[in-house]
C-alpha positions as CSV (number, residue, x, y, z in Angstrom):
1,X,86.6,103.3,115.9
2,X,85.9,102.8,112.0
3,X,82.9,100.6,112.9
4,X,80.8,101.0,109.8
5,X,83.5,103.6,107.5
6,X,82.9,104.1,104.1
7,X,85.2,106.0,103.0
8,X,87.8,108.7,103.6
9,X,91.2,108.2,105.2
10,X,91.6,108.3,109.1
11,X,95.0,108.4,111.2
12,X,94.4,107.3,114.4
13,X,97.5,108.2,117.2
14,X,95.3,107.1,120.2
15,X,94.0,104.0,121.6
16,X,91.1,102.0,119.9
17,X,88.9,99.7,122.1
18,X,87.8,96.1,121.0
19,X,86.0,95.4,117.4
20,X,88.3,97.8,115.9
21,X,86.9,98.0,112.2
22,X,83.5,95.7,112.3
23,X,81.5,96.5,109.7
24,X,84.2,98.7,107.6
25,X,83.4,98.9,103.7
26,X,85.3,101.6,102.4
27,X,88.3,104.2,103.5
28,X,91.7,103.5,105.2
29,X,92.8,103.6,108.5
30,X,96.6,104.3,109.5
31,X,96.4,103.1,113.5
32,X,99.4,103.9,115.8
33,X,100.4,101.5,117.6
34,X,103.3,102.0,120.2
35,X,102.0,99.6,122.4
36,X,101.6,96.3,120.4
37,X,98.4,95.6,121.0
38,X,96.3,96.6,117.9
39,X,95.8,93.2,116.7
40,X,93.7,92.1,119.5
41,X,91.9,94.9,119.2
42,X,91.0,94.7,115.7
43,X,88.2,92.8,114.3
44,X,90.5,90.8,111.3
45,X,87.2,88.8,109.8
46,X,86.8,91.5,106.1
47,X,89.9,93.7,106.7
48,X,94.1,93.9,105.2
49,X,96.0,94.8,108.2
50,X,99.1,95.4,107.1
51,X,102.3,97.7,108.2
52,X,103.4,100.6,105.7
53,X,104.5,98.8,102.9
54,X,105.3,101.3,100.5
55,X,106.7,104.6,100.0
56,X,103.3,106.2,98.4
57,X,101.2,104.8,101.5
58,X,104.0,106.0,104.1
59,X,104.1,109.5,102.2
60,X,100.3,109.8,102.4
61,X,100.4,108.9,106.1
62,X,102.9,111.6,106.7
63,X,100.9,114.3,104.7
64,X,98.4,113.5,107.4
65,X,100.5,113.8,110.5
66,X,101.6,116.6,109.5
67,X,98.5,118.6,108.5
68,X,97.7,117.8,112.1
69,X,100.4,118.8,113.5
70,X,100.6,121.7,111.5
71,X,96.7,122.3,112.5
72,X,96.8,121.4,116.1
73,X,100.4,121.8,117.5
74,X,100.0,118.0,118.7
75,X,103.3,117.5,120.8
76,X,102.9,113.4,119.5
77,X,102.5,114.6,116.1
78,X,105.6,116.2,116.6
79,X,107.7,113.9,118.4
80,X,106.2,111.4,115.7
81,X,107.6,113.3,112.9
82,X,110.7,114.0,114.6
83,X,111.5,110.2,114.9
84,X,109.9,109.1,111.6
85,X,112.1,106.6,110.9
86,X,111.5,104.9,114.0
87,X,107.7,105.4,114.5
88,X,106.7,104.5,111.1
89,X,107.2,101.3,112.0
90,X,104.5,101.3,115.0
91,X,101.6,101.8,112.2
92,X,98.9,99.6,110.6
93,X,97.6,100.0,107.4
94,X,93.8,98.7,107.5
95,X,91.4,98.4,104.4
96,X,88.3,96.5,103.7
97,X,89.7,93.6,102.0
98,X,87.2,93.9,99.1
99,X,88.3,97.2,98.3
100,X,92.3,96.2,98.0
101,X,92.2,95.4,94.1
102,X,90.7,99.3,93.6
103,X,93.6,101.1,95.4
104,X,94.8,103.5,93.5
105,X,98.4,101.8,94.8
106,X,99.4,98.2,96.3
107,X,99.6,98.2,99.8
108,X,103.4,96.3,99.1
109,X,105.8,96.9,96.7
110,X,105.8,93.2,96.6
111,X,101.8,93.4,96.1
112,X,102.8,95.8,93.2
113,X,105.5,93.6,91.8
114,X,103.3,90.8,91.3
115,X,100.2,92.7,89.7
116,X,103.2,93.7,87.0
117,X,104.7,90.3,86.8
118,X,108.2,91.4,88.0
119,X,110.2,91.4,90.8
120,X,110.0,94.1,94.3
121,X,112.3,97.2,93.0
Protein backbone atom coordinates (compact mmCIF):
# COMPACT_ATOMS: atom_id res chain seq x y z
CA UNK A 1 0.00 0.00 0.00
CA UNK A 2 1.17 3.69 -0.58
CA UNK A 3 3.76 2.40 -3.15
CA UNK A 4 4.23 5.47 -5.29
CA UNK A 5 1.69 8.22 -3.08
CA UNK A 6 1.83 11.69 -3.74
CA UNK A 7 -0.23 13.11 -1.77
CA UNK A 8 -3.40 13.08 0.24
CA UNK A 9 -3.77 11.45 3.75
CA UNK A 10 -4.59 7.68 4.12
CA UNK A 11 -5.69 5.72 7.42
CA UNK A 12 -5.09 2.33 7.01
CA UNK A 13 -6.99 -0.17 9.85
CA UNK A 14 -6.03 -3.38 7.91
CA UNK A 15 -3.04 -5.25 7.22
CA UNK A 16 -0.24 -4.09 4.70
CA UNK A 17 2.02 -6.63 2.98
CA UNK A 18 5.85 -6.18 2.51
CA UNK A 19 7.50 -2.87 0.87
CA UNK A 20 4.98 -0.87 2.67
CA UNK A 21 5.70 2.73 1.26
CA UNK A 22 8.49 2.17 -1.61
CA UNK A 23 8.54 4.82 -3.74
CA UNK A 24 6.28 7.29 -1.46
CA UNK A 25 6.86 11.21 -2.26
CA UNK A 26 4.17 12.97 -0.88
CA UNK A 27 0.90 12.42 1.59
CA UNK A 28 0.66 10.70 5.02
CA UNK A 29 -0.15 7.55 6.12
CA UNK A 30 -1.71 6.79 9.71
CA UNK A 31 -1.21 2.59 9.69
CA UNK A 32 -2.91 0.55 12.54
CA UNK A 33 -1.04 -1.60 13.93
CA UNK A 34 -2.43 -3.98 16.68
CA UNK A 35 -0.25 -6.59 15.83
CA UNK A 36 3.34 -5.17 16.01
CA UNK A 37 4.50 -6.03 12.99
CA UNK A 38 4.36 -2.82 10.83
CA UNK A 39 7.93 -2.22 10.88
CA UNK A 40 8.94 -5.21 9.05
CA UNK A 41 6.59 -4.51 6.74
CA UNK A 42 7.56 -1.17 5.88
CA UNK A 43 10.11 -0.16 3.49
CA UNK A 44 12.17 2.55 6.09
CA UNK A 45 14.93 3.59 3.24
CA UNK A 46 13.06 7.65 2.38
CA UNK A 47 10.26 7.58 5.01
CA UNK A 48 9.51 9.16 9.09
CA UNK A 49 7.88 6.45 10.81
CA UNK A 50 6.91 7.72 13.80
CA UNK A 51 3.92 7.09 16.46
CA UNK A 52 1.32 10.03 17.07
CA UNK A 53 3.34 12.54 18.52
CA UNK A 54 1.19 15.37 18.79
CA UNK A 55 -2.19 16.49 19.61
CA UNK A 56 -2.88 18.21 16.00
CA UNK A 57 -1.65 14.90 14.16
CA UNK A 58 -3.75 12.55 16.69
CA UNK A 59 -6.80 15.01 16.13
CA UNK A 60 -6.52 14.74 12.36
CA UNK A 61 -6.24 11.02 12.59
CA UNK A 62 -9.40 10.88 14.62
CA UNK A 63 -11.30 13.28 12.20
CA UNK A 64 -10.60 10.45 9.78
CA UNK A 65 -11.77 7.48 11.84
CA UNK A 66 -14.53 8.95 12.46
CA UNK A 67 -15.70 10.14 9.01
CA UNK A 68 -15.45 6.49 8.35
CA UNK A 69 -17.10 5.39 10.85
CA UNK A 70 -19.64 7.78 10.49
CA UNK A 71 -19.63 6.78 6.53
CA UNK A 72 -19.45 3.15 6.79
CA UNK A 73 -20.75 1.94 10.32
CA UNK A 74 -17.16 0.13 10.55
CA UNK A 75 -17.63 -2.02 13.93
CA UNK A 76 -13.32 -1.40 14.24
CA UNK A 77 -13.83 2.16 13.67
CA UNK A 78 -16.01 2.01 16.46
CA UNK A 79 -14.52 -0.08 18.89
CA UNK A 80 -11.31 2.15 17.91
CA UNK A 81 -12.98 5.24 18.93
CA UNK A 82 -14.44 3.77 21.80
CA UNK A 83 -10.96 2.83 23.26
CA UNK A 84 -9.06 5.88 21.94
CA UNK A 85 -6.95 6.20 24.56
CA UNK A 86 -5.66 2.86 24.30
CA UNK A 87 -5.63 2.30 20.47
CA UNK A 88 -3.92 5.45 19.58
CA UNK A 89 -1.05 4.09 20.69
CA UNK A 90 -1.14 1.01 17.99
CA UNK A 91 -0.65 3.84 15.08
CA UNK A 92 2.22 4.98 12.80
CA UNK A 93 2.60 8.13 11.47
CA UNK A 94 4.58 7.66 7.98
CA UNK A 95 5.84 10.58 5.69
CA UNK A 96 8.31 10.96 2.92
CA UNK A 97 11.14 12.11 4.89
CA UNK A 98 11.82 15.02 2.30
CA UNK A 99 8.58 16.40 2.85
CA UNK A 100 8.83 16.56 6.93
CA UNK A 101 10.32 20.35 6.95
CA UNK A 102 6.86 21.40 4.85
CA UNK A 103 4.31 20.01 7.39
CA UNK A 104 2.11 22.36 8.13
CA UNK A 105 2.92 20.89 11.93
CA UNK A 106 5.93 18.81 13.60
CA UNK A 107 5.33 15.36 13.78
CA UNK A 108 6.57 15.85 17.86
CA UNK A 109 6.06 18.36 20.10
CA UNK A 110 9.61 17.85 20.79
CA UNK A 111 10.19 18.31 16.78
CA UNK A 112 8.17 21.54 17.32
CA UNK A 113 10.16 22.64 20.38
CA UNK A 114 13.33 22.65 18.76
CA UNK A 115 12.26 24.39 15.38
CA UNK A 116 11.28 27.33 18.10
CA UNK A 117 14.27 26.97 20.27
CA UNK A 118 12.37 26.08 23.48
CA UNK A 119 11.57 23.44 25.41
CA UNK A 120 8.44 20.41 24.77
CA UNK A 121 5.17 22.25 26.43
Amino acid sequence: ACEYMTGGRVVILGEVGDNFGAGMTGGMAFVYDPDGRFMDRVNPESLQVVRIGTSHWEAELKGLVEAHAEATDSALAARLLNEWDVEIGKFWQVVPTEIVPRLEMPLSDEEGAAADGGTPA
